[in-house]
C-alpha positions in Angstrom: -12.9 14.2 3.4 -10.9 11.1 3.9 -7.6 11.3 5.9 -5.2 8.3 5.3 -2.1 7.4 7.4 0.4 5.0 6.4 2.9 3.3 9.3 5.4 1.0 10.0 8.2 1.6 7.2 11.6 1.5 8.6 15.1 -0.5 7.7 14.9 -3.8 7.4 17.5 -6.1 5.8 16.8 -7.9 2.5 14.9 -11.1 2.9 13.2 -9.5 5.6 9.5 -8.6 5.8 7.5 -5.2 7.4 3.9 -4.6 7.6 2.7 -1.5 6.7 -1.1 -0.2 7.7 -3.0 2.2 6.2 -5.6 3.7 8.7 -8.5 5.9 7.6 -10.7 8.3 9.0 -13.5 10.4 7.9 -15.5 7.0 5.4 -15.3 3.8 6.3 -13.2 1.3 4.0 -16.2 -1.3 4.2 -17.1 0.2 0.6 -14.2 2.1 -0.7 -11.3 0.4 -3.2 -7.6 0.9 -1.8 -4.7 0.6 -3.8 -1.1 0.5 -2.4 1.5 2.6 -4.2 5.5 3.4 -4.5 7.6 6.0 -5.5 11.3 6.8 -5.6 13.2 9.9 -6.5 13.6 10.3 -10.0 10.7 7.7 -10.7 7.2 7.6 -11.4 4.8 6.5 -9.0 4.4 3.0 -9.3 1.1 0.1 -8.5 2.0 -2.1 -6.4 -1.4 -4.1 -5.6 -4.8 -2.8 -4.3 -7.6 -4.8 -3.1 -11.4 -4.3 -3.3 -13.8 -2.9 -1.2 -14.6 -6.3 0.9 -10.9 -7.0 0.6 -12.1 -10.9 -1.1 -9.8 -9.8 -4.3 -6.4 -8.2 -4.5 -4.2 -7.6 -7.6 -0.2 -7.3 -7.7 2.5 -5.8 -9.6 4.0 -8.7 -10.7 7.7 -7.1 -9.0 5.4 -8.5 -5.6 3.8 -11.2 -6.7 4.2 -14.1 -4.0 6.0 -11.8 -1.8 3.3 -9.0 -0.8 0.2 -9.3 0.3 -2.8 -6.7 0.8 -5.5 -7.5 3.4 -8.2 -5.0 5.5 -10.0 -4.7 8.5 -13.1 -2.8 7.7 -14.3 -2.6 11.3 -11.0 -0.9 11.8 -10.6 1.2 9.0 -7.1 -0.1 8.2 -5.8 -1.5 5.6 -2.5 -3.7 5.4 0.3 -4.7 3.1 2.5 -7.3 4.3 6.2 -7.2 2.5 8.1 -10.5 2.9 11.5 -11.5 1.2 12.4 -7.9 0.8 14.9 -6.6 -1.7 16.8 -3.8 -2.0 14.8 -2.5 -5.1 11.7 -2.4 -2.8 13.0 1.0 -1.3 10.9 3.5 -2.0 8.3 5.6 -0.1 4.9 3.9 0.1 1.7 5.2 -0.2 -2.1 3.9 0.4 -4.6 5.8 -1.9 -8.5 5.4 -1.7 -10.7 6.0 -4.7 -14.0 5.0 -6.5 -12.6 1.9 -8.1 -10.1 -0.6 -8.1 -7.3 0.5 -10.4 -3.4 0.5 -11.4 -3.4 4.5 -12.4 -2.2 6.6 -9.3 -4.4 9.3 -11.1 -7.8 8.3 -10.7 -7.6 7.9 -6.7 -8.9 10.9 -4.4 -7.5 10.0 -1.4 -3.9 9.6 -0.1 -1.5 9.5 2.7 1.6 11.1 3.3 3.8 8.1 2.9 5.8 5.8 4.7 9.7 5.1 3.8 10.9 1.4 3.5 14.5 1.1 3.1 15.9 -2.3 2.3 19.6 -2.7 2.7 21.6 -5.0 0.9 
């Protein structure tokens, strides 16, 4: 019952940075894990971080370590993920998935959005 929209993918050059947000409808995030997720063609889906349900922890893929950050706004429903120092390896299409608890495996969340592109040029 959970409807999740990802925005604000685009081009940007390496070394720059984009936000993307993840709005929600249908359940408040106050009490539900979200992870952040990317995938390009020919790939598996990979973790990139997720943070718990008060947002006061957040775990990284150590490709993002020191250069993402996850944060939410339970009184908006949105959750964000800040990409600074962008690389070209960073394309992909991201995702934000919402599920029971906080974990790396794209499996065991219920809930996702249709994705957002980033494309990071050289």
């Amino acid at each position: 019952q959970v409807q999740l929209v990802e925005s604000g993918g685009g081009l940007v050059q390496a070394g720059g940075s984009l936000r993307l947000s993840c709005a929600a409808s249908g359940r408040t995030f106050s009490n539900v894990p979200v992870g952040w997720f990317r995938q390009t063609p020919g790939k598996e889906r990979e973790f990139v971080g997720a943070v718990t349900q008060s947002g006061s922890s957040t775990a990284y893929a150590d490709s993002v370590k020191g250069r993402f950050t996850i944060s939410r706004d339970n009184a908006k429903n949105t959750v964000y993920l800040q990409m600074n120092s962008l690389k070209p390896e960073d394309t992909a299409v991201y995702y934000c998935a919402a599920g029971p608890i906080v974990t790396m495996t794209s499996r065991q969340y219920a809930y996702w959005g249709q994705g957002t592109q980033v494309t990071v040029s050289s």
